[in-house]
C-alpha positions as CSV (number, residue, x, y, z in Angstrom):
1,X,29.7,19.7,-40.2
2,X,27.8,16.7,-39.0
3,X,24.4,17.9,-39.8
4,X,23.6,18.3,-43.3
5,X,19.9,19.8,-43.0
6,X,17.6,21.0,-40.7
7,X,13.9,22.1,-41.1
8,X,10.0,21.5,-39.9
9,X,8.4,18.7,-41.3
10,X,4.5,19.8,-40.9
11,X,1.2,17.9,-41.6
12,X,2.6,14.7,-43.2
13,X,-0.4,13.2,-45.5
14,X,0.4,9.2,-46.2
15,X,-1.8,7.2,-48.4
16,X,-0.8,4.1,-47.9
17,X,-1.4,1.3,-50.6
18,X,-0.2,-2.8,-50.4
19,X,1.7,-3.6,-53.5
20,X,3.5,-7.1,-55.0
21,X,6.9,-7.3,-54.2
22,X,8.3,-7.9,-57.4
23,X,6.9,-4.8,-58.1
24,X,9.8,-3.2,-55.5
25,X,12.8,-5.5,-56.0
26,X,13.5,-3.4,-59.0
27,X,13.8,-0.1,-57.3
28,X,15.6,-2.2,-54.4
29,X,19.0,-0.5,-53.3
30,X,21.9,-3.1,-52.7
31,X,22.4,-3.7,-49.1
32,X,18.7,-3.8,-48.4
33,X,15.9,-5.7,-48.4
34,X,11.9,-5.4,-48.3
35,X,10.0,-4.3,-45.2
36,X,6.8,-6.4,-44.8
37,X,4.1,-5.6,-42.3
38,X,1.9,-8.0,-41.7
39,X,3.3,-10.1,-44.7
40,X,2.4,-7.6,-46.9
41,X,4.7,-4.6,-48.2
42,X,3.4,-1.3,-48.8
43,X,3.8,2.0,-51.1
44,X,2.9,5.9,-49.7
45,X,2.1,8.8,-51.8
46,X,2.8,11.3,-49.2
47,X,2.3,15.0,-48.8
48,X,3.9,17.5,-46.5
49,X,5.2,21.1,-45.9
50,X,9.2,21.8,-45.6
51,X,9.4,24.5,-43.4
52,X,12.4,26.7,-41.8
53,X,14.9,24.8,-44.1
54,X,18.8,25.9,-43.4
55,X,21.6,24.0,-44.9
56,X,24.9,23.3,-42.8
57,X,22.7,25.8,-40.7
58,X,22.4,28.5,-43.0
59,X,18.4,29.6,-44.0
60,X,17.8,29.1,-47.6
61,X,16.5,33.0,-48.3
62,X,12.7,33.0,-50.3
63,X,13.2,28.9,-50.6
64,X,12.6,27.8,-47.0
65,X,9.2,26.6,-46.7
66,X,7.6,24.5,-49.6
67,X,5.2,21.9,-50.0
68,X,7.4,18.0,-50.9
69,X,5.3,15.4,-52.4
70,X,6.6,11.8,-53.0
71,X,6.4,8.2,-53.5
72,X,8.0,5.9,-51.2
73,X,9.0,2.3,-49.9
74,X,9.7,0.6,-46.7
75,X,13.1,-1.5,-46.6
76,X,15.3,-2.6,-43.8
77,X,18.9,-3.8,-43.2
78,X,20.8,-5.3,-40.5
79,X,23.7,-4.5,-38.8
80,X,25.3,-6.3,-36.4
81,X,22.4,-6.6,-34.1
82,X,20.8,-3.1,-34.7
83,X,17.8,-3.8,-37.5
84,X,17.5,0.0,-39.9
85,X,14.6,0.0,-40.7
86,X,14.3,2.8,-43.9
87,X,12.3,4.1,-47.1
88,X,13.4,4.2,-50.6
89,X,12.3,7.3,-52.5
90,X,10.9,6.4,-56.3
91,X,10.2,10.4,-56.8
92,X,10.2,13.4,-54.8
93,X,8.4,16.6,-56.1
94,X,9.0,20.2,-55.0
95,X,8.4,23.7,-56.5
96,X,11.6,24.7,-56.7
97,X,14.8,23.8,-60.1
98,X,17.3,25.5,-57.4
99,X,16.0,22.8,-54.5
100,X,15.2,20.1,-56.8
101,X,18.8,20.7,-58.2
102,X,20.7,21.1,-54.7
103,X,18.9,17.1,-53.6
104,X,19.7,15.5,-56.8
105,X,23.5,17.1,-56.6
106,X,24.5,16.1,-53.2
107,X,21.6,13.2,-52.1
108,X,21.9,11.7,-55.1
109,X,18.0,11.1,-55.3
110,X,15.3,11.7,-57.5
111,X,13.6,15.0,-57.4
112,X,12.0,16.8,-60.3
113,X,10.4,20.4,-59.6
114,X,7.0,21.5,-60.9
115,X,4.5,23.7,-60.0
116,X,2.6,22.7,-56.1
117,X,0.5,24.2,-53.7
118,X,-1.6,23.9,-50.5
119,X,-4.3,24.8,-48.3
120,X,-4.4,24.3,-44.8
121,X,-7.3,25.5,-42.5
122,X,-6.5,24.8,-38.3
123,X,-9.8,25.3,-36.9
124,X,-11.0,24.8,-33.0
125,X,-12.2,21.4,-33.4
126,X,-10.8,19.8,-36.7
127,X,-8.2,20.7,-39.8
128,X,-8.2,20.3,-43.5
129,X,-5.3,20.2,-44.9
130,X,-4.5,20.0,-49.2
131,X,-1.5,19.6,-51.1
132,X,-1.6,20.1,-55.3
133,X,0.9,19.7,-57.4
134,X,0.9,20.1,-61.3
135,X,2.0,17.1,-63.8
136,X,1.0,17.5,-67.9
137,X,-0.9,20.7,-67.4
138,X,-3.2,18.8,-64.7
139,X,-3.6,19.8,-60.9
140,X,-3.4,17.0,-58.6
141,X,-4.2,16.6,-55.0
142,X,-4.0,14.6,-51.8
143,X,-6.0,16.1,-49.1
144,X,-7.6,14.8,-45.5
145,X,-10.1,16.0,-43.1
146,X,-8.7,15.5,-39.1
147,X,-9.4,16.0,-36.1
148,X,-7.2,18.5,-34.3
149,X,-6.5,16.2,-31.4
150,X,-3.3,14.5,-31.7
151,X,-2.6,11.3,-30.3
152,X,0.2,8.4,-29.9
153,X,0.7,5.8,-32.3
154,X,-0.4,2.6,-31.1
155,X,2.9,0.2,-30.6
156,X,2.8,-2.7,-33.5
157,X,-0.2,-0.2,-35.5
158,X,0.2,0.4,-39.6
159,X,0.9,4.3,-37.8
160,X,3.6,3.1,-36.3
161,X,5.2,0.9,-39.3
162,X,5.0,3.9,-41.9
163,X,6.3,6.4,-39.7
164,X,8.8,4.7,-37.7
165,X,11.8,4.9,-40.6
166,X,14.8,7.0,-39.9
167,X,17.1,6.2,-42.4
168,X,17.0,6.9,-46.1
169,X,18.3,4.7,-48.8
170,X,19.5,5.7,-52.2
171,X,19.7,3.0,-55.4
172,X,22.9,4.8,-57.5
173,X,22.7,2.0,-59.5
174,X,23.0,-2.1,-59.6
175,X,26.2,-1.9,-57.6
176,X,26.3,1.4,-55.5
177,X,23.9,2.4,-53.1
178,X,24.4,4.4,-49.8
179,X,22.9,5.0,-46.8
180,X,21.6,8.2,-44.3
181,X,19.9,9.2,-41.4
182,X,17.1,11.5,-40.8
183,X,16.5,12.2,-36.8
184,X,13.2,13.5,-35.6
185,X,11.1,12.4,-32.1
186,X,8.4,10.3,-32.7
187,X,5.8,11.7,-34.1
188,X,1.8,12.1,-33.4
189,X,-0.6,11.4,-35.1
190,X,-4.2,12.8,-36.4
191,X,-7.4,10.8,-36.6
192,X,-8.3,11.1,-40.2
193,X,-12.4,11.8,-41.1
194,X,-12.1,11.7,-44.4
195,X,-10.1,12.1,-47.7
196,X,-9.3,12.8,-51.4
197,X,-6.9,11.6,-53.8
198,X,-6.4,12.5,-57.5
199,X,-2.8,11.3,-58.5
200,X,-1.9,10.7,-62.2
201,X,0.5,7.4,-60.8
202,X,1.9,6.8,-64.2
203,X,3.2,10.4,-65.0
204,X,4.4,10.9,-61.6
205,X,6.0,7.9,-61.2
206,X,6.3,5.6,-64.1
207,X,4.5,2.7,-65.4
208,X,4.9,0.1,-62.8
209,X,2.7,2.4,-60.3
210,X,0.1,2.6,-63.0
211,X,-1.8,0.4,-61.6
212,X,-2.6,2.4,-58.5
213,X,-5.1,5.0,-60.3
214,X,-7.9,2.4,-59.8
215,X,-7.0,1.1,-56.3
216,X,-8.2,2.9,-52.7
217,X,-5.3,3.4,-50.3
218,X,-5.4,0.5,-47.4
219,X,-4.7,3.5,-44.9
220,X,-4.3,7.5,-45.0
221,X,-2.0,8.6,-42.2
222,X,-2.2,12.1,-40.8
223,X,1.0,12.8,-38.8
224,X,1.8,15.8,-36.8
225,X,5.3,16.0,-37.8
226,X,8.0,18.2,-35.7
227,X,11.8,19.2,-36.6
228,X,13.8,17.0,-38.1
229,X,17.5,16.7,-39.1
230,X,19.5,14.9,-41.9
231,X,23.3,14.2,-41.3
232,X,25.8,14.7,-43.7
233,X,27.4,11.5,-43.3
234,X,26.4,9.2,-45.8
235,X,27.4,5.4,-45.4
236,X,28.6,3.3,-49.2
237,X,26.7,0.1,-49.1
């Protein structure tokens, strides 16, 4: 019972924006500290489908595949002299209570459910690929243009600090927090032609990211994405 979950993570959209520290250290998990790239710390609003999703290998009938959007940031903590480097979820959406329900229960995180969607055309030379999600009777959206051609991430790249976190990090409170790992090759990436964001920040995600309506991402991220797995074990920090 070592593995938790399995699934496809597909067509991962991250809009990357740099944010002020002290606007983090409150959503900070003991044990951890801030990620900096560059000497500058970052927030994604990230889009993706959850595909093929079992539980202690067992499919999740009619609830398998489903678009996840969230908020996220980059943290780190040593041990010994292996550096984990991780995200910190500040709210994950899907379109499902049952889902919603199940991750709150036994991650501990921060999922709410409301109504999403998505649209995703694979053509010969390019794809488009929209996700929507529903917050005070309002559709949302992040969408990209891409090319279909998938490359590497260039070592020491903003593509490769985003996307190269494989352990999660949950805040319980001001003295708990715990610790688990989320195993997937690296991934590859799309060149992005173009994109569109309408996110109502505050609503989603509170006050602190209000300021975020009127600011363009630094980066949008396409990633190709592949099957991942969560273990079970989760480590008190």
């Amino acid at each position: 019972m070592n593995t938790f979950l399995t699934a496809r993570w597909e067509n991962l959209i991250m809009a990357n924006y740099e944010v002020n520290p002290d606007v983090l250290l409150p959503y900070l998990p003991k044990g951890v500290e801030l990620d900096f790239f560059d000497g500058k710390t970052y927030v994604s609003l990230v889009g993706f489908m959850f595909k093929k999703t079992k539980i202690f290998n067992i499919p999740i009938p009619f609830l398998g595949t489903f678009e996840e959007v969230n908020l996220r940031f980059y943290v780190k903590r040593m041990e010994g002299d292996t550096m984990k480097r991780g995200v910190v979820f500040i709210n994950e959406t899907v379109p499902y209570q049952l889902v919603a329900w199940l991750a709150n229960k036994l991650y501990k995180e921060h999922y709410i459910a409301i109504p999403t969607k998505n649209k995703i055309d694979i053509l010969m030379h390019s794809k488009s690929i929209r996700y929507e999600w529903k917050i005070n009777k309002e559709w949302n959206h992040l969408s990209v243009n891409a090319s279909i051609e998938n490359e590497e991430m260039i070592v020491g790249s903003i593509e490769e600090y985003i996307l190269e976190h494989y352990y999660g990090y949950t805040r319980i409170d001001s003295q708990r927090s715990q610790e688990y790992e989320v195993k997937h090759p690296r991934w590859r990436v799309n060149k992005v032609e173009d994109y569109s964001i309408n996110c109502d920040f505050k609503s989603m995600y509170g006050a602190d990211f209000d300021f975020l309506n009127n600011v363009a991402p630094n980066s949008v991220i396409l990633a190709e994405g592949s099957p991942i797995s969560v273990e079970w074990k989760r480590k008190k920090l």
